[in-house]
N, C-alpha and C positions, 0 to 999 in steps of 0.2 A: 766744536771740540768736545770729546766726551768730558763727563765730570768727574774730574779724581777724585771728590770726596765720595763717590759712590765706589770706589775701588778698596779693594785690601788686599794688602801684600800677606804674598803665602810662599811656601817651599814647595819644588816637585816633589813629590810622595818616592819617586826612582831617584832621579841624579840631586836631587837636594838644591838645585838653584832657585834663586828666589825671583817669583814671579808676580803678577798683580791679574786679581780677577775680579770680576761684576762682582757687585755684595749680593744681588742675587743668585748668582749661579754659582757662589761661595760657598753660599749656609744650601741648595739644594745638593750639592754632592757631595760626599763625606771625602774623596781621594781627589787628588789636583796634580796634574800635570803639565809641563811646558809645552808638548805638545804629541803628538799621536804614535810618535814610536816610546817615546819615555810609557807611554802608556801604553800599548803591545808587550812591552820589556815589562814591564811589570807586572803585568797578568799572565806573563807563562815562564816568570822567577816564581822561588819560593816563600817570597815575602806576601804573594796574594794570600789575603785573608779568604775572600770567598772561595777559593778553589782548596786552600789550604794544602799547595803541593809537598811534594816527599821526593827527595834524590834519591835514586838508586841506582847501583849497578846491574847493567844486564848480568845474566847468569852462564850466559853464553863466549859475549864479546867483552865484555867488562866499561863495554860504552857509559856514560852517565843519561840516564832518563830522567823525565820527572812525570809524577803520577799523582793523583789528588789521595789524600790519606786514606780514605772510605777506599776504593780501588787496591792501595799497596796492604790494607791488612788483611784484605781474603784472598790473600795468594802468598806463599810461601818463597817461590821462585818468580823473578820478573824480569821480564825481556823488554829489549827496546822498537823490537819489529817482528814480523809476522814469520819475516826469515829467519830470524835468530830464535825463535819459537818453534817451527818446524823442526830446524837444524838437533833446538834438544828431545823434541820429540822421538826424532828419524835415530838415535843414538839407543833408543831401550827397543829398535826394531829389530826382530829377526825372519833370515831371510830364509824358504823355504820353498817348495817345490807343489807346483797344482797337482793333486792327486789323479787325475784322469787325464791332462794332457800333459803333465810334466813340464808345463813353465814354471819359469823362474819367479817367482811372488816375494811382498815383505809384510810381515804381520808384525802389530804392537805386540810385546812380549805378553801380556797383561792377555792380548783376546787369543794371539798362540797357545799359550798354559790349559783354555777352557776346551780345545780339541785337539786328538791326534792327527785327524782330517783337514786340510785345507785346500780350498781353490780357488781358481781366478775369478771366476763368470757364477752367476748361479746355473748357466747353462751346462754348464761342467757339472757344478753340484748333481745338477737335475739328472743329469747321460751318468754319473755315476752309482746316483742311488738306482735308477732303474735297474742296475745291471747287478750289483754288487750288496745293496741289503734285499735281497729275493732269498727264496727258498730258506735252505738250515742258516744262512747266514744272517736275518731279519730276526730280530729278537722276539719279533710277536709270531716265529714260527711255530706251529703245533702238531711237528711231523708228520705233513705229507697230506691233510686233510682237503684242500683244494686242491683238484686234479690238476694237472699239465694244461689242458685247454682252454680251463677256467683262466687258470694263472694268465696266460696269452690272454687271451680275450678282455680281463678285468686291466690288463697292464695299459698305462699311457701311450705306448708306443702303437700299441692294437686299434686304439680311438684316432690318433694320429692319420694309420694308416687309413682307417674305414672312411675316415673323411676325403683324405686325398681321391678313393675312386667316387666315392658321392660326387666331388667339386668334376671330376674329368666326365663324368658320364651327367653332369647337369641335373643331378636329381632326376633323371628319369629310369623307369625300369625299361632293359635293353631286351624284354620281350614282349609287354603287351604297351611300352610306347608310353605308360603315366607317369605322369611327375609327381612328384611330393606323393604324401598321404607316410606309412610306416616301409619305410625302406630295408633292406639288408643287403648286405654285403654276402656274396657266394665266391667263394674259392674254386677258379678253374681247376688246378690239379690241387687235391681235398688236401686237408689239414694234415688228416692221416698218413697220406702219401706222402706227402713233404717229410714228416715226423718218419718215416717208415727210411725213405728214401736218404736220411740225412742221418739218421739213428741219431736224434734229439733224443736225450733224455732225461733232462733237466731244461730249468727258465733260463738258463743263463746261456748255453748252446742255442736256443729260441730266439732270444733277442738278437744272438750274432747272425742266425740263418737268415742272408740275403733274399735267399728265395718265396720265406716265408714273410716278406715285407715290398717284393715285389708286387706294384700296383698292376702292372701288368698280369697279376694270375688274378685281378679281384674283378668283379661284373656286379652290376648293380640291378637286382631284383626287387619288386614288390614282394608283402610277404606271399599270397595265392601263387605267384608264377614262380617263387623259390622253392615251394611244395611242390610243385609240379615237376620241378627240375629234381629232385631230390629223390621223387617219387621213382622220376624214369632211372634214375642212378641205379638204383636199387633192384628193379625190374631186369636191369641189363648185366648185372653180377649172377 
């Protein structure tokens, strides 16, 4: 039989009923309990000291939460779940239109206010500044001092393209048969002609000319056999 003199009676710290515990396992814990839900119930009441919780009303639902002090005072507004969180979030959103495909988008009002611009994808972003901050329309314009050709040639869509005939023709030149070393890209019907042929007369007409993006008009030269090709161009005018 164990020894009651080694016993002392105590109250649960939750429902208050009176209980008896080891005199050692008395004086080691400061809180006592009858048994493991009184003691769950008590550590997530507001009576725990060490968590030191706070009730509050969600901001949303008006549900009751509880939060540890530290926690409810660096928030002004507090929710009781991650959906009732969103929920107030998704309420200061406005909803707006991708600038280059024209889907339907929602922006925080707060990141909406910072641009007149918006879009879905940064792909979109991407397909639209190509097209749309070029020439007078780019701020860092300085009327007209890079030609037409440059403009093409310097633009992301032109490095795009040059690679597509690089990867179809394997890196090799499609006249004297080598691979690697300094490569170029040669326009079957020329730059000029396209431009001539399409009456391009700006970057933004450029980027739309199909023709001038077909990989089909590009052929992969080394540089010597691009001179040569270039040479005979010339000779035959």
């Amino acid at each position: 039989m164990p020894n009651i003199k080694n016993r002392i009676k105590c109250n649960c710290d939750f429902c208050n009923e009176e209980i008896e515990k080891v005199y050692s396992e008395y004086h080691k814990n400061k809180r006592h309990f009858c048994n493991k839900e009184c003691s769950y119930a008590f550590k997530k009441g507001v009576n725990n000291v060490r968590y030191n919780k706070v009730v509050f009303n969600c901001h949303v639902c008006g549900k009751e939460g509880l939060k540890s002090k530290s926690q409810y005072d660096r928030a002004k507004k507090h929710f009781c779940s991650q959906e009732c969180f969103f929920k107030h979030k998704s309420r200061n959103n406005v909803e707006t239109m991708c600038r280059w495909c024209g889907k339907k988008i929602t922006r925080q009002r707060s990141v909406f206010n910072l641009s007149a611009y918006h879009f879905c994808t940064v792909e979109c972003k991407n397909k639209w500044h190509s097209v749309k901050m070029i020439g007078d329309s780019n701020p860092a314009w300085f009327g007209g001092v890079t030609s037409l050709r440059n403009s093409v040639r310097n633009s992301s869509k032109y490095q795009k393209w040059r690679m597509a005939v690089f990867e179809r023709d394997d890196y090799i030149c499609k006249e004297c048969n080598k691979r690697g070393g300094d490569l170029h890209v040669h326009h079957i019907m020329t730059f000029s002609d396209i431009i001539e042929k399409y009456g391009i007369d700006n970057i933004v007409d450029a980027m739309e000319c199909k023709e001038l993006w077909n990989i089909d008009n590009g052929i992969t030269y080394c540089v010597d056999c691009h001179k040569i090709v270039h040479k005979k161009l010339k000779e035959s005018v």
